[in-house]
Structure formats: C-alpha cells, structure tokens
C-alpha positions in Angstrom: 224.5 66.4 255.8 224.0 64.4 258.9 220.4 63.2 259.3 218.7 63.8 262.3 217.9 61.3 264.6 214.0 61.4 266.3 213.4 59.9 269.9 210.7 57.2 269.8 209.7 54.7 271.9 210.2 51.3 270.1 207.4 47.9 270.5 210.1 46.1 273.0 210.4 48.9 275.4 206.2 49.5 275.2 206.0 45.7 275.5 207.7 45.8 278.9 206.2 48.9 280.1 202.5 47.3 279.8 203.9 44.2 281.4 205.7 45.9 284.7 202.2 48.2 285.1 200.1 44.3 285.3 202.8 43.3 287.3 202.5 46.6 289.9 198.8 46.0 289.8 198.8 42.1 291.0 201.5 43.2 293.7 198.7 46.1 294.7 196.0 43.4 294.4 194.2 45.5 291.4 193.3 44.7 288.1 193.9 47.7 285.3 194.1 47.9 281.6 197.1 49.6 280.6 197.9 51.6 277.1 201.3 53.2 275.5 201.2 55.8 273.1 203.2 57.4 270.9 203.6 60.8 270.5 200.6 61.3 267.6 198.3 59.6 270.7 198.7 56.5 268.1 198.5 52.7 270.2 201.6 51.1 270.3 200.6 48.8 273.7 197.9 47.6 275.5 197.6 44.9 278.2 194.0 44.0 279.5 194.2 42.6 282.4 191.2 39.5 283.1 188.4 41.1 285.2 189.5 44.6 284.7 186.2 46.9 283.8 185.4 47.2 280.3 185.3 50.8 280.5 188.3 51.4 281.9 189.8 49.9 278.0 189.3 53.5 276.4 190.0 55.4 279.5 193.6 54.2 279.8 194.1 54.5 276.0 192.6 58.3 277.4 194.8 58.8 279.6 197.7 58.2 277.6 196.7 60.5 275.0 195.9 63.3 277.3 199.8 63.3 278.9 201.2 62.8 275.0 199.0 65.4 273.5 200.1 68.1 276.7 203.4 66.3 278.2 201.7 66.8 281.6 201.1 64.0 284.0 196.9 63.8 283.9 197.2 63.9 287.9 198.1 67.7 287.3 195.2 69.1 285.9 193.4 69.9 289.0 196.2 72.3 289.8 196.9 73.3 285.9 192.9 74.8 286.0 193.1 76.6 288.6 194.9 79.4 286.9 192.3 79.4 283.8 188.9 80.9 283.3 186.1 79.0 284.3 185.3 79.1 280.4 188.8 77.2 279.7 188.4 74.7 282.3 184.2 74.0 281.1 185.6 73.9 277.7 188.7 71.2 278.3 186.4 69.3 280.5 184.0 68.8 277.3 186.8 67.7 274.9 186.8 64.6 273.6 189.6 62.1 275.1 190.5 64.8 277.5 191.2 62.9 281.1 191.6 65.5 284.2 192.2 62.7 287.0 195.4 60.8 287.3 196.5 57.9 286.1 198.4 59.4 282.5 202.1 60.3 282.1 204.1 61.4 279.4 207.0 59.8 278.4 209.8 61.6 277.6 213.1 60.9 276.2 215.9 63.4 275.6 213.5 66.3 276.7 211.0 65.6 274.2 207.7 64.0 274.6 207.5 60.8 273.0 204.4 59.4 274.0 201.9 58.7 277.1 201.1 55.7 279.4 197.8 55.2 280.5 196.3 52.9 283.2 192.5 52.6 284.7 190.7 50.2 286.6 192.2 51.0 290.3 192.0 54.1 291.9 193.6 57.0 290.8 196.6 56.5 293.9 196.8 52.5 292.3 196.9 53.9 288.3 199.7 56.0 289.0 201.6 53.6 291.0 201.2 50.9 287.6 202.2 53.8 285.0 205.1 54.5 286.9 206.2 50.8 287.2 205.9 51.1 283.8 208.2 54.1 283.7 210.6 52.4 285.5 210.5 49.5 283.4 212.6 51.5 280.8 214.1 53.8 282.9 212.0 56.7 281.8 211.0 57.7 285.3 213.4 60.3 285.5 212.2 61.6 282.1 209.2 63.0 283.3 208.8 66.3 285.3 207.2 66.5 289.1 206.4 63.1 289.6 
C-alpha cells in the first residue's frame, strides 16, 4: 500500500510568508501584525510589527482562521451574505473568531485548503495587499480562487 501524502504548509515557507507581508507593509508605509495558520486554525507564524495596534494581534490570528476554517478570502463575505437570511448573517456575525472584512486568505495547495493568512493594523485595501505578498512569497497566489 502506498501511503498517502497530505499538503501542509511547512515553518520555512510560513516564516517567509510573515516576513514578505512586513516587508509589503514598510513599502505601503503601514505597520500590521501578520499570522499563518494551518488548516486546524492552529499558529504556525506570527510577525508583530513595532507600533502596530495591540488589537490588531488577535484579529490577524482572526482573520487567518476565518479563510482556513471556510477557504474563502475574508474580503468576500460581504457578497457571500447577501444570499443568506438575515438570521444566518446575525448569527455568523456573533461567532466567535468569525472576521467579515478583508484582510484573510486561505492558502491552498493542490486544491485543498491548507491553512489561512491573516494581517490587520492597515486598512482593509493595505491587509490584503500584505497577505498577498505573503502569498506570493511561496507562490501560493495562484492557489487561491478570485483574488
């Protein structure tokens, strides 16, 4: 029997993603905290960058989470809601962790989600622009749908 082999995103490749986010964010003149998840939502990354708002620590780790836990970009929920009852969209607004503005992405690899990145502390415009550097950073840009 052949054993099967799982996509994952290893500490190297989540190590540069933080790092080319920081780096987007001192070419945009921001300052974010930036967080990699797996696909359980578990930490693999985080980068804090010096001045960046307290706050904004769990909200990227938020972000992250959200996009893992629904392989959707956090960007899209606005448009996602629109099709669900008012209940569904009171309801997903009041879950814990849940993040409905942009800034998250999945990461997928082969097809399959693998994990989130998450960035706050800009706007949502600047947050995007850092996740995706750190997207790039690994070449998993591509990966993910409608961005």
């Amino acid at each position: 029997m052949t054993p099967q082999t799982e996509a994952f995103i290893d500490w190297p490749a989540a190590q540069r993603a933080v790092e080319a986010s920081a780096g987007k964010a001192v070419e945009l003149g921001v300052r974010i905290n930036v967080s990699i998840v797996d696909a359980s939502g578990l930490r693999l990354a985080f980068l804090r960058m010096r001045g960046s708002s307290l706050h904004s620590i769990s909200i990227s780790e938020d972000k992250a989470y959200t996009a893992a836990s629904f392989g959707i970009a956090t960007s899209e929920w606005a448009e996602q809601l629109k099709a669900h009852s008012i209940e569904v969209q009171q309801g997903l607004r009041q879950r814990p962790r849940m993040v409905l503005f942009g800034g998250g992405i999945p990461i997928r690899l082969g097809g399959e989600v693998v994990g989130g990145i998450g960035v706050s502390g800009a706007s949502e415009e600047q947050d995007e622009l850092c996740a995706r550097a750190g997207l790039e950073a690994n070449g998993w840009l591509g990966s993910s749908p409608a961005l």
